[in-house]
Structures are given as structure tokens and as C-alpha cells.
N, C-alpha and C positions, 0 to 999 in steps of 0.2 A: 635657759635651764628651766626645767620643770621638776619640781617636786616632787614626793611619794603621793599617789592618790591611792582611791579604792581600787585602781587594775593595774597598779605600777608599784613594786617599794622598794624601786632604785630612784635616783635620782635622772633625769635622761634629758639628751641634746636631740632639739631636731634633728641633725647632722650628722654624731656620732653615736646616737644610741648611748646606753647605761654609762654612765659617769659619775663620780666624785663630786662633789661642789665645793670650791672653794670658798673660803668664809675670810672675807678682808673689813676689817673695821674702818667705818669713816672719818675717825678721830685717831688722834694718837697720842699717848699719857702714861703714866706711870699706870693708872688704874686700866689701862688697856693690856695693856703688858700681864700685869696680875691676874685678868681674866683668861688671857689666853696663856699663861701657864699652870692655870689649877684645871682646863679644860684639857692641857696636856696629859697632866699628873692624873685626874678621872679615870680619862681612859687608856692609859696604862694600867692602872688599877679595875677597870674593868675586863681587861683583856689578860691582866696575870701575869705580864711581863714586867721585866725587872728594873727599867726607866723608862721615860715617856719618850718620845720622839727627840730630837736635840732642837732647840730653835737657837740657831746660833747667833751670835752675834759681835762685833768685834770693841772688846774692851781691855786696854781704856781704848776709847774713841780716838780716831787719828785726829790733831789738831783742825777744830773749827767745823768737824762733825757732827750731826746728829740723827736720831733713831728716827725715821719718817713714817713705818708703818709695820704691824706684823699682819700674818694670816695664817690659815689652814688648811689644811685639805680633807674633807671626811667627813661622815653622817655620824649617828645614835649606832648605828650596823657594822660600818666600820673600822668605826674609831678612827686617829688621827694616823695617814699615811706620810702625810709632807708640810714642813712649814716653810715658812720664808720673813726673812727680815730686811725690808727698806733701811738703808744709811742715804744723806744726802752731805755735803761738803766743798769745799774749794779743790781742786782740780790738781794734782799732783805736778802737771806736768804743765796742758797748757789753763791759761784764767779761764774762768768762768766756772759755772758749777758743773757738779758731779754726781751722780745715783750709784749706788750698789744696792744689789740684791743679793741674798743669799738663802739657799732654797736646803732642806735635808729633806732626804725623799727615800720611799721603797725603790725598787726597781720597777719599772712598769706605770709610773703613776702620769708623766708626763709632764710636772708643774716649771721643774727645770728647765726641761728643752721648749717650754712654750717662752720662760724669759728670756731664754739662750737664742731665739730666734730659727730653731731647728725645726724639721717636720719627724714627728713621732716621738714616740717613749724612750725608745734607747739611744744613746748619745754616742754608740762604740763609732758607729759606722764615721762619724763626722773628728774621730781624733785622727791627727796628722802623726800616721805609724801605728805601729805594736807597741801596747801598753808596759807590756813585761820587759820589751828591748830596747824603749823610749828615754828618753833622763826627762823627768821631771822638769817645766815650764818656770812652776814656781811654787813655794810652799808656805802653809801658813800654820800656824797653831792651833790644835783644837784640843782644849780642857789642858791643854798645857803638852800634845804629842802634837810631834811634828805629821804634817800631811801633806803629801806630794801632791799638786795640781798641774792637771795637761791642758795645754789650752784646745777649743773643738771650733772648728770651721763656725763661723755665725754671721751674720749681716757686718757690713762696715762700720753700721756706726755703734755697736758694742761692742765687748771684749768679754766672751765666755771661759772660764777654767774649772772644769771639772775632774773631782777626785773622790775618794769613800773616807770615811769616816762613823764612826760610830757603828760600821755594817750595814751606812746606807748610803747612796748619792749624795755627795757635797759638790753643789753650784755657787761661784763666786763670778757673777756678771756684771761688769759695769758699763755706765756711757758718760764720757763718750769713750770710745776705743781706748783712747789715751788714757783715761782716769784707772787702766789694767796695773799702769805704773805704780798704785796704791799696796800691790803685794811685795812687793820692793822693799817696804819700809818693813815688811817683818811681821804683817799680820797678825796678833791672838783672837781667834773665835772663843768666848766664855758663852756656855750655855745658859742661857736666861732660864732653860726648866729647871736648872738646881737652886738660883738664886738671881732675883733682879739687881743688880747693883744700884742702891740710891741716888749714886751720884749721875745717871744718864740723863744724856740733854734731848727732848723732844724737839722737832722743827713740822716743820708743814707737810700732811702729808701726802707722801708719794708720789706723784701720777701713775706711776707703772703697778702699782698697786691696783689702782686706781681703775685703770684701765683707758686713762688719757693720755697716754702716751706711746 
């Protein structure tokens, strides 16, 4: 990734030209949390619209999880398009541990289907059927509405469920495959841009954050 210079003032990939940058903190805390929801709150308020993006995240936490990383997507130009919240915990199904991710995105932006495992920005092509004539995979809570999740073609060793929410892309991916059984239990996403809850537990974070993983 390259920055804005004097002949550029996008952000750009050798590879793919003009891009986004995502912004992933190396740490993770309460005081991380904070930062990246008054960056939310900004620029919503700089852009005029009526909530910031949603940074979802599932609370209360499933028993023996915790919050391992947040990020963003977007410059000063234009403002925040996608976030995503690392969880890391015990394994629903089989032992050992577990990641999710969960991503709220525009359409178009890509941050989804690069955790999801897909190639490109739109995830239509990769669900199994017609959305409108399909029953719903699995559903989970968001701000307290229910939201139907289809699961989309991805690698084996994750488990991607895409659905909308808030009139943007909501991605719930986890690894391994198995640890998808966590929607099971009934999910609540609460949106951390309206309020962090004090009571959440930080763990180590992420790799997939990260990008070591």
C-alpha cells in the first residue's frame, strides 16, 4: 500500500490500483475500542449522515470469549466504508480455539470477501441459490432485529455467513469451519459505535487481523 503523495491522493496497490486502506491496531483495549469509535462518530459527522458505520460486535460475549481486535476501512476523503471486529474463544463444537470475524461494509468495498476467502467485492455470485427464494442458513441479532445470514462458498477451513444489516453488508466468518456452530447459540451483534460496554474482555490480538494468518 502507498499513500497519498504529490501525484497520487488515493491511496493505491501495486496490483490493484486506487484502494482503501485498512487501519488495524496492534494492540487491543478498551482505549482502542474508544478510539476507533469516535473515528467512527467524526466521520459520520463529517459526511452528514445520521450514524456512523455499525462496528458490530457480539454481546454479552459467548462464554470464555474475547474482543481480539477492531479496524477500519478509509481515509480523511472518504470516511469510514467497513469495519470489522476480531472475537477469539473455545470451540463450540470441536476443542481447541476459535476466531470470528465480523465485517459491516458498503457494497463494493471488498473487506468481507477478502476474510471470507472469496475473489472480488460482491459475494452474490458465491451464495448457494437465490437470496429471495433461499430460507435463511442462520440468524443472529443486530441492535436487537433479527437478521437472516446465508452461508457463501469459502475455503474449508472457514465458515463464511453473509447477510445486510443496517443497509450494509454483514459478514460473520469463522475458523475453524466448525466454530460456524457459534450462530447456533443465538448470536446478539450490539453495536460498539452507540456504546462500548465496560464489561468486555480483551484477549491477544488477532492474527487474522493481523495478517498472520
Amino acid at each position: 500500500m502507498r499513500p497519498p503523495d504529490l501525484m497520487h491522493s488515493e491511496w493505491r496497490c501495486d496490483g490493484d490500483g486506487a484502494v482503501l486502506p485498512l487501519h488495524v491496531a496492534q494492540h487491543i483495549g478498551p482505549e482502542i475500542v474508544d478510539a476507533a469509535r469516535s473515528r467512527l462518530i467524526a466521520a459520520a459527522q463529517r459526511a452528514g449522515t445520521k450514524r456512523p458505520t455499525p462496528l458490530w460486535c457480539p454481546w454479552p460475549l459467548p462464554t470464555g470469549w474475547t474482543v481480539t481486535g477492531v479496524g477500519w476501512v478509509g481515509d480523511e476523503r472518504s470516511g469510514v466504508r467497513a469495519t470489522v471486529v476480531a472475537c477469539s474463544g473455545p470451540g463450540p463444537v470441536e476443542h481447541g480455539p476459535a476466531d470470528c470475524v465480523i465485517v459491516a461494509e458498503e457494497p463494493g468495498i471488498g473487506l468481507g470477501t477478502r476474510f471470507a476467502g472469496i475473489p472480488g467485492t460482491d459475494p452474490g455470485p458465491f451464495f448457494d441459490g437465490d437470496l429471495a427464494t433461499t430460507t435463511a442458513h442462520a440468524k443472529v441479532r443486530t441492535s436487537g432485529w433479527p437478521t437472516p445470514l446465508w452461508m457463501a462458498k469459502s475455503p474449508e477451513d472457514r465458515c463464511a455467513y453473509i447477510g445486510e444489516a443496517a443497509g450494509m453488508w454483514i459478514y460473520v466468518i469463522t475458523w475453524p469451519a466448525a466454530a460456524g456452530y457459534l450462530l447456533e447459540e443465538g448470536l446478539d451483534l450490539h453495536d460498539l459505535s452507540d456504546v462500548v460496554p465496560p464489561q468486555l474482555v480483551y484477549g491477544a490480538p488477532s492474527p487474522y487481523l493481523l495478517g498472520k494468518a
